[in-house]
PyMOL CGO cylinders between C-alpha atoms (Angstrom):
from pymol import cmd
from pymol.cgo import CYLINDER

trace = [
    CYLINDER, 113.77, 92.56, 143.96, 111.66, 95.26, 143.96, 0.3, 1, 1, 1, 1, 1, 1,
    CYLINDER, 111.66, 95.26, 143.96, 107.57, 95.15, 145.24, 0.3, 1, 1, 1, 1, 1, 1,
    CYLINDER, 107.57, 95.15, 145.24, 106.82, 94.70, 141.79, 0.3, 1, 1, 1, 1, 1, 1,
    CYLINDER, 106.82, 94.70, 141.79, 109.02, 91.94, 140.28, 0.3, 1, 1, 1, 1, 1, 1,
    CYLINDER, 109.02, 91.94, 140.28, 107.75, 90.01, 143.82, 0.3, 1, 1, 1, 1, 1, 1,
    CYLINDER, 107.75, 90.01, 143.82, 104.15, 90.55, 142.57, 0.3, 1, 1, 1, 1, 1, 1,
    CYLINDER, 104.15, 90.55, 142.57, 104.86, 88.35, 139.21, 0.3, 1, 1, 1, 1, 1, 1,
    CYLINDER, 104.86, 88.35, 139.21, 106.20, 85.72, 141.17, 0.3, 1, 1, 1, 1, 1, 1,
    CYLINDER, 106.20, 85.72, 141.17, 103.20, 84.58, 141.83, 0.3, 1, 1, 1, 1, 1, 1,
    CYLINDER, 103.20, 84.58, 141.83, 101.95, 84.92, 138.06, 0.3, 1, 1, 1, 1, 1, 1,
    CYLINDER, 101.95, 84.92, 138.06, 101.77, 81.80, 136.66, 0.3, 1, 1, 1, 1, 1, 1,
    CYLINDER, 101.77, 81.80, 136.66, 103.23, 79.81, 139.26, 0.3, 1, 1, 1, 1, 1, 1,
    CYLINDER, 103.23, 79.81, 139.26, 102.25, 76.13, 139.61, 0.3, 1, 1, 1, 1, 1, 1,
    CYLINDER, 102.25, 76.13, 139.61, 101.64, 75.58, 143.90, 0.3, 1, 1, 1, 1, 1, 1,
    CYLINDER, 101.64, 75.58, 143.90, 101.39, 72.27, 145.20, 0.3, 1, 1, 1, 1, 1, 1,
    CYLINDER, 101.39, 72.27, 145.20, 98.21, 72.23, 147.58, 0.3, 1, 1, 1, 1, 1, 1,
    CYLINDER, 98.21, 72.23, 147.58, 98.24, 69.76, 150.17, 0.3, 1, 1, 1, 1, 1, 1,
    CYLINDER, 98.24, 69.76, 150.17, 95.31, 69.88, 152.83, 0.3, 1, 1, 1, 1, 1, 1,
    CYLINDER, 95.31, 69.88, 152.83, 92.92, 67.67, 153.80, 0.3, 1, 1, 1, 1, 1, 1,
    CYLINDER, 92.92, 67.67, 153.80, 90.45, 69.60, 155.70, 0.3, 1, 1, 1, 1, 1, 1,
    CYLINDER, 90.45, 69.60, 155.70, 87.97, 70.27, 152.43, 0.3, 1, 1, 1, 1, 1, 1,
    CYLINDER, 87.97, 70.27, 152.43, 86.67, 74.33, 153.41, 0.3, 1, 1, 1, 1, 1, 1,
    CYLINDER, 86.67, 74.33, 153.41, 90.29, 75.24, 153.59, 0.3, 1, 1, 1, 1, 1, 1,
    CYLINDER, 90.29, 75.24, 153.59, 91.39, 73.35, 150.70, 0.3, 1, 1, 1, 1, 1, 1,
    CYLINDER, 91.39, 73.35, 150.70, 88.49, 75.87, 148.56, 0.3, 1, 1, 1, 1, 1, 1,
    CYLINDER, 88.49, 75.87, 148.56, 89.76, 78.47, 150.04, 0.3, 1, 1, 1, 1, 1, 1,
    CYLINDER, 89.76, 78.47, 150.04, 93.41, 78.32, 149.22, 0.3, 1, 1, 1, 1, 1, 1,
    CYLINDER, 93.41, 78.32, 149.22, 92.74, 77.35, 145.64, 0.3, 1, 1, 1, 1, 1, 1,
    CYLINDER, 92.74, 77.35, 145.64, 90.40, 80.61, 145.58, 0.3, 1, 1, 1, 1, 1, 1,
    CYLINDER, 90.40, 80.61, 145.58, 92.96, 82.51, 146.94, 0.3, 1, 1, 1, 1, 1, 1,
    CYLINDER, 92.96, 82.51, 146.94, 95.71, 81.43, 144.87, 0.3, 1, 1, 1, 1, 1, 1,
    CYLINDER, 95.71, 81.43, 144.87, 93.60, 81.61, 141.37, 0.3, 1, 1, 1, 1, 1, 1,
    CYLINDER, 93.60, 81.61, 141.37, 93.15, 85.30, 142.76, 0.3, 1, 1, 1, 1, 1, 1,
    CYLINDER, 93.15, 85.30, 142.76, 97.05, 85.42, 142.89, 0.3, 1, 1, 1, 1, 1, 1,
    CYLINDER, 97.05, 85.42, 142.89, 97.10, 83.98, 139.61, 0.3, 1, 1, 1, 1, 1, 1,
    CYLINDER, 97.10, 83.98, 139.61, 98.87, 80.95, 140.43, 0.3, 1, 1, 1, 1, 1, 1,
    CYLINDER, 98.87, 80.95, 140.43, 97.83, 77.80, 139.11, 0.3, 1, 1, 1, 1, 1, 1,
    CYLINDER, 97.83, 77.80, 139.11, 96.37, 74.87, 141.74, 0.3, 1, 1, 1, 1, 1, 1,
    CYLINDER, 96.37, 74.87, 141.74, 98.58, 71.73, 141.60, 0.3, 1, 1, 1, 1, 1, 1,
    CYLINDER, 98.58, 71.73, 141.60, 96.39, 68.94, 143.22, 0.3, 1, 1, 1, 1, 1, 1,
    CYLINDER, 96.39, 68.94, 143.22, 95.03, 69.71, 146.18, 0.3, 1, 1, 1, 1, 1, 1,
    CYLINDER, 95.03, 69.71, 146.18, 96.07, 66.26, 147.90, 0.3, 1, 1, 1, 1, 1, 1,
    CYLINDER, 96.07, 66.26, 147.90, 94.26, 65.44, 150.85, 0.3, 1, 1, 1, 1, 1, 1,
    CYLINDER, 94.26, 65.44, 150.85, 95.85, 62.08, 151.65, 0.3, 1, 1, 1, 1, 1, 1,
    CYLINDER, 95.85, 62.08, 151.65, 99.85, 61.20, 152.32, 0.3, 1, 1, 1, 1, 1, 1,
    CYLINDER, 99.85, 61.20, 152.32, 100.04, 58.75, 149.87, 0.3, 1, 1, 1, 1, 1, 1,
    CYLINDER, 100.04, 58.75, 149.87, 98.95, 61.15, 146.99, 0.3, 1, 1, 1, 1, 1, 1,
    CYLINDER, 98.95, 61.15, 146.99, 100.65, 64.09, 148.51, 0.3, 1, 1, 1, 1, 1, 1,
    CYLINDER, 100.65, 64.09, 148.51, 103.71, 62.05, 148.47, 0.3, 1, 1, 1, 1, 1, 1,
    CYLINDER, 103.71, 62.05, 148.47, 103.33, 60.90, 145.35, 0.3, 1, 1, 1, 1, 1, 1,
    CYLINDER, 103.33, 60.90, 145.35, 102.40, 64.09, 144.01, 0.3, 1, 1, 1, 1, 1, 1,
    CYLINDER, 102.40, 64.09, 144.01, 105.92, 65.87, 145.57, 0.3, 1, 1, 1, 1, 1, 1,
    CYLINDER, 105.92, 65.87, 145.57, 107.12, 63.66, 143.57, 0.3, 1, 1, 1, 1, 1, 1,
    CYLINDER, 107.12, 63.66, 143.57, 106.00, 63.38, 140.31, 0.3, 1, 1, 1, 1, 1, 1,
    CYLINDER, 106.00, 63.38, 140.31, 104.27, 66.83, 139.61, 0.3, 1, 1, 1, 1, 1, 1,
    CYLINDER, 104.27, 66.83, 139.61, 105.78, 70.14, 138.20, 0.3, 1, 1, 1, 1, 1, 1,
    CYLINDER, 105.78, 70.14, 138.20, 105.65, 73.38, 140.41, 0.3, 1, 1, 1, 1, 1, 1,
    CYLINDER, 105.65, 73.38, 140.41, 107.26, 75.93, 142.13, 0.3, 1, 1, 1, 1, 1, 1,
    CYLINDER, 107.26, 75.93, 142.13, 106.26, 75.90, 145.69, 0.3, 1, 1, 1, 1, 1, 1,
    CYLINDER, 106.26, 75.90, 145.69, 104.18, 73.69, 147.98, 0.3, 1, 1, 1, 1, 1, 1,
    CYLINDER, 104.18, 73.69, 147.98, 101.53, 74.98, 150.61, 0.3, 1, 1, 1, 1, 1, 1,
    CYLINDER, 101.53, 74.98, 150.61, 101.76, 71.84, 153.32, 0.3, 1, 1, 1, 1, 1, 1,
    CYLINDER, 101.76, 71.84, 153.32, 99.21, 71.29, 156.32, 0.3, 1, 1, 1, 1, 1, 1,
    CYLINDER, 99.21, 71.29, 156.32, 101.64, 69.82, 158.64, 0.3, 1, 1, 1, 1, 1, 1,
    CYLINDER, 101.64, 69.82, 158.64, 98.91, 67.00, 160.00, 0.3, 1, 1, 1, 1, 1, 1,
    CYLINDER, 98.91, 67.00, 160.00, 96.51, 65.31, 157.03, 0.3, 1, 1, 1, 1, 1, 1,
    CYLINDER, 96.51, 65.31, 157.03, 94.19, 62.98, 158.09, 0.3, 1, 1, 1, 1, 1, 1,
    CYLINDER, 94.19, 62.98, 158.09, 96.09, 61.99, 161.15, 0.3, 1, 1, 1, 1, 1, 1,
    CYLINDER, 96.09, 61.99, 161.15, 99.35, 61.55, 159.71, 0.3, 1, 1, 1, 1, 1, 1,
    CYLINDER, 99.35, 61.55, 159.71, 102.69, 63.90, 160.15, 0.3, 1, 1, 1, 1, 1, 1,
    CYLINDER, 102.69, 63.90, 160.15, 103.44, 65.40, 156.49, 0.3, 1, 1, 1, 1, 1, 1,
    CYLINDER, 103.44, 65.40, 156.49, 107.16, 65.08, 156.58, 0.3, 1, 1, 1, 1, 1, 1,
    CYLINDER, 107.16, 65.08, 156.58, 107.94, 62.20, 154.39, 0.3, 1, 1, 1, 1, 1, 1,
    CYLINDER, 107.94, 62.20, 154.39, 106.14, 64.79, 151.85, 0.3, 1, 1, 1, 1, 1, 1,
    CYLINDER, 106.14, 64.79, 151.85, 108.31, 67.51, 153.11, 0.3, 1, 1, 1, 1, 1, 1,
    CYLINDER, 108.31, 67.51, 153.11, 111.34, 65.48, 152.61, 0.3, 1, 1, 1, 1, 1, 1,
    CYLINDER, 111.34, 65.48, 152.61, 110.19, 64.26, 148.83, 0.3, 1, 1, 1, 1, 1, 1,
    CYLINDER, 110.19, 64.26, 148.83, 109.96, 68.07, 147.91, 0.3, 1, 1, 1, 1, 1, 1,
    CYLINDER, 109.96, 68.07, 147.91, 113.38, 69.21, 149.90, 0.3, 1, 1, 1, 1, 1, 1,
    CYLINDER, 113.38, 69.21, 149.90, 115.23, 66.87, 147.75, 0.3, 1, 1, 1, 1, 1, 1,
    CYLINDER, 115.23, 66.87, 147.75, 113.65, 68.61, 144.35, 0.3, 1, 1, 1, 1, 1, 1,
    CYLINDER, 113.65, 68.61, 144.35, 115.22, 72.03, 145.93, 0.3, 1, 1, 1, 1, 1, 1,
    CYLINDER, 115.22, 72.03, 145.93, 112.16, 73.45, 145.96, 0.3, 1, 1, 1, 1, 1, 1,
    CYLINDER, 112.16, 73.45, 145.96, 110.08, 76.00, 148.66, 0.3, 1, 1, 1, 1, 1, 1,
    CYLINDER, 110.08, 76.00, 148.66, 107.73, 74.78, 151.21, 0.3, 1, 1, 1, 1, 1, 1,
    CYLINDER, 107.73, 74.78, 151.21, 105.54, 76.65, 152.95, 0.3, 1, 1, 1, 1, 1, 1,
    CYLINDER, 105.54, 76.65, 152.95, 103.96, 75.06, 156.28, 0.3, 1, 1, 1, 1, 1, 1,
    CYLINDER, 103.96, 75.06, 156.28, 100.08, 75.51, 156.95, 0.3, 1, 1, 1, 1, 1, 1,
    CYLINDER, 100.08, 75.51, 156.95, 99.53, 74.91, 160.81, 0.3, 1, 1, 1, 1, 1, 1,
    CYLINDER, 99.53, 74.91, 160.81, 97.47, 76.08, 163.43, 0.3, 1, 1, 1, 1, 1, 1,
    CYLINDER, 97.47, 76.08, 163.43, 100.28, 75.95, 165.42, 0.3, 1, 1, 1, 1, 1, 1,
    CYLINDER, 100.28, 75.95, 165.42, 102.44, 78.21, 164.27, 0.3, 1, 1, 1, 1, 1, 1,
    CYLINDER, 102.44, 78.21, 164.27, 105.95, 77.30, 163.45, 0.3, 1, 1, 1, 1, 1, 1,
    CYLINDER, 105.95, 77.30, 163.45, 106.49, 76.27, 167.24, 0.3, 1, 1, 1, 1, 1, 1,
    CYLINDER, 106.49, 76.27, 167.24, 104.50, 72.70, 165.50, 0.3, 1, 1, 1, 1, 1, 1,
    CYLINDER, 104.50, 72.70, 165.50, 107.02, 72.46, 162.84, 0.3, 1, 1, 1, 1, 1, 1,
    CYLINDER, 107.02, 72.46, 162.84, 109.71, 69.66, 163.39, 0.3, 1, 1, 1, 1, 1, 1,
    CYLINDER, 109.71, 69.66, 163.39, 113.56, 69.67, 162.49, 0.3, 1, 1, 1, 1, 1, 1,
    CYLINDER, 113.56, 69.67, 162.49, 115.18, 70.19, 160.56, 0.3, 1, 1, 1, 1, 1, 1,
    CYLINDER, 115.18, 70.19, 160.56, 111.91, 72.12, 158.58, 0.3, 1, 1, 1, 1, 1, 1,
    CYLINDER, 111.91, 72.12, 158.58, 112.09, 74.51, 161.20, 0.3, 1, 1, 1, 1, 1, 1,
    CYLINDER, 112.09, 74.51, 161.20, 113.73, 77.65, 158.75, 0.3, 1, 1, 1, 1, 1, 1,
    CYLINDER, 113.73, 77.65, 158.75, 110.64, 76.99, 156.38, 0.3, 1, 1, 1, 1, 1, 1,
    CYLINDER, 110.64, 76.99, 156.38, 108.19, 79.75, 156.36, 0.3, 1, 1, 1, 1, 1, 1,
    CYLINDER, 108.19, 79.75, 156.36, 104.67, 78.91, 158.19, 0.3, 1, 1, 1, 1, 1, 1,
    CYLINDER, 104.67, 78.91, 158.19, 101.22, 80.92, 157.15, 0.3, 1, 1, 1, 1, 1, 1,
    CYLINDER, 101.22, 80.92, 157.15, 99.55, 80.26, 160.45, 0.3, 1, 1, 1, 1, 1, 1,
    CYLINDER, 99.55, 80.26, 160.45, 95.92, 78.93, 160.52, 0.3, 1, 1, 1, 1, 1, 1,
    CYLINDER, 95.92, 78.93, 160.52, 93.47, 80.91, 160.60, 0.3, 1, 1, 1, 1, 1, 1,
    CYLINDER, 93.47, 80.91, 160.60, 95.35, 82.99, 157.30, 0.3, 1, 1, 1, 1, 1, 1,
    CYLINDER, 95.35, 82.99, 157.30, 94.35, 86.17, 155.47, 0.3, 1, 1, 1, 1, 1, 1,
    CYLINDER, 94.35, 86.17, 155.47, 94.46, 86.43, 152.14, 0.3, 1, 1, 1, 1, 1, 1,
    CYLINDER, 94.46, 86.43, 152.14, 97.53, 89.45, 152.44, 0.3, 1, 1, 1, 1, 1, 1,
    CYLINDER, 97.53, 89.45, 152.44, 99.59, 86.51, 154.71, 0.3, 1, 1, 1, 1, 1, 1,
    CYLINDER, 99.59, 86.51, 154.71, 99.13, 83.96, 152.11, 0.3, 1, 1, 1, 1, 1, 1,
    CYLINDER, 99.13, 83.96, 152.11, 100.26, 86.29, 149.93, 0.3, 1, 1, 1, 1, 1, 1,
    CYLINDER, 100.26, 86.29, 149.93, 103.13, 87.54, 151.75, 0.3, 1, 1, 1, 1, 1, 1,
    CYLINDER, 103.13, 87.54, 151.75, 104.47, 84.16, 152.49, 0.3, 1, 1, 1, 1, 1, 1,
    CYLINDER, 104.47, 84.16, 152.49, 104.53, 82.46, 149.26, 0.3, 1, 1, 1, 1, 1, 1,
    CYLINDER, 104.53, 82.46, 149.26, 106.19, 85.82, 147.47, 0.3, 1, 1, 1, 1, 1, 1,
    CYLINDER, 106.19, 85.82, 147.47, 108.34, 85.31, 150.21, 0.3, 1, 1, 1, 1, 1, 1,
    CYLINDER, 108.34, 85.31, 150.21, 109.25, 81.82, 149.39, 0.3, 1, 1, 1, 1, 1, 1,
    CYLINDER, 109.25, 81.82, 149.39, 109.56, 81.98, 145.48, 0.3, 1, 1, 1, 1, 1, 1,
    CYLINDER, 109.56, 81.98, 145.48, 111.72, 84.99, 145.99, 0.3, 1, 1, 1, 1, 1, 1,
    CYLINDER, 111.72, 84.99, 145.99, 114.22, 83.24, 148.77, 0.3, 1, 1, 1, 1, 1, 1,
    CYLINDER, 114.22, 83.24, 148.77, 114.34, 79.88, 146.17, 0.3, 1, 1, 1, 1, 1, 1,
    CYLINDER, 114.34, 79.88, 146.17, 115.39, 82.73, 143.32, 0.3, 1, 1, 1, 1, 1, 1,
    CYLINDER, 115.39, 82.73, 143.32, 118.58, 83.84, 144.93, 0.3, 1, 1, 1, 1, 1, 1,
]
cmd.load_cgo(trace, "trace")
């Protein structure tokens, strides 16, 4: 795919926002309005993230690994059985990210706007192939 059919990727697409921590919840959905992308949720709890995985329509998820105390992967697992991309949000860095999630991309806390970017194109295009 060339840099320009990755740019449209993002056009449109519906991301699933879970994050619980309310600044950076503002500004992912800023930053992925800018992309053009359309804000599923944000979820800031388990229960509605889960349920959300679930039950929702999109393309790609953006997942804080901890929310409100609680480990994310039941949410993971949800939207691995769907087939569809996840990208990890962690402070961390994907050393934090447990099997077998490990091969999943990871925009590392504190992001730029260009890493967001780069990781999500990254993501839609892998779940293309």
């Amino acid at each position: 795919m060339s840099a320009e059919q990755n740019d449209t990727l993002l056009d449109g697409a519906r991301v699933l926002v879970v994050e619980d921590e309310a600044a950076i919840s503002m500004l992912l959905e800023d930053m992925l309005l800018d992309f053009g992308c359309t804000v599923v949720g944000p979820a800031a709890r388990l229960a509605t993230a889960l349920e959300m995985a679930r039950n929702e329509t999109f393309e790609v998820a953006i997942l804080d690994v901890n929310v409100a105390g609680e480990p994310i992967y039941p949410v993971a697992e949800a939207i691995t059985e769907r087939d569809l991309p996840i990208v990890f949000s962690t402070g961390y860095g994907g050393a934090g990210i447990r099997e077998p999630f490990r091969d999943r991309l990871v925009v590392q806390k504190p992001f730029s706007q260009a890493d967001l970017k780069r990781t999500l194109i990254a993501a839609l295009a892998a779940a293309k192939k």
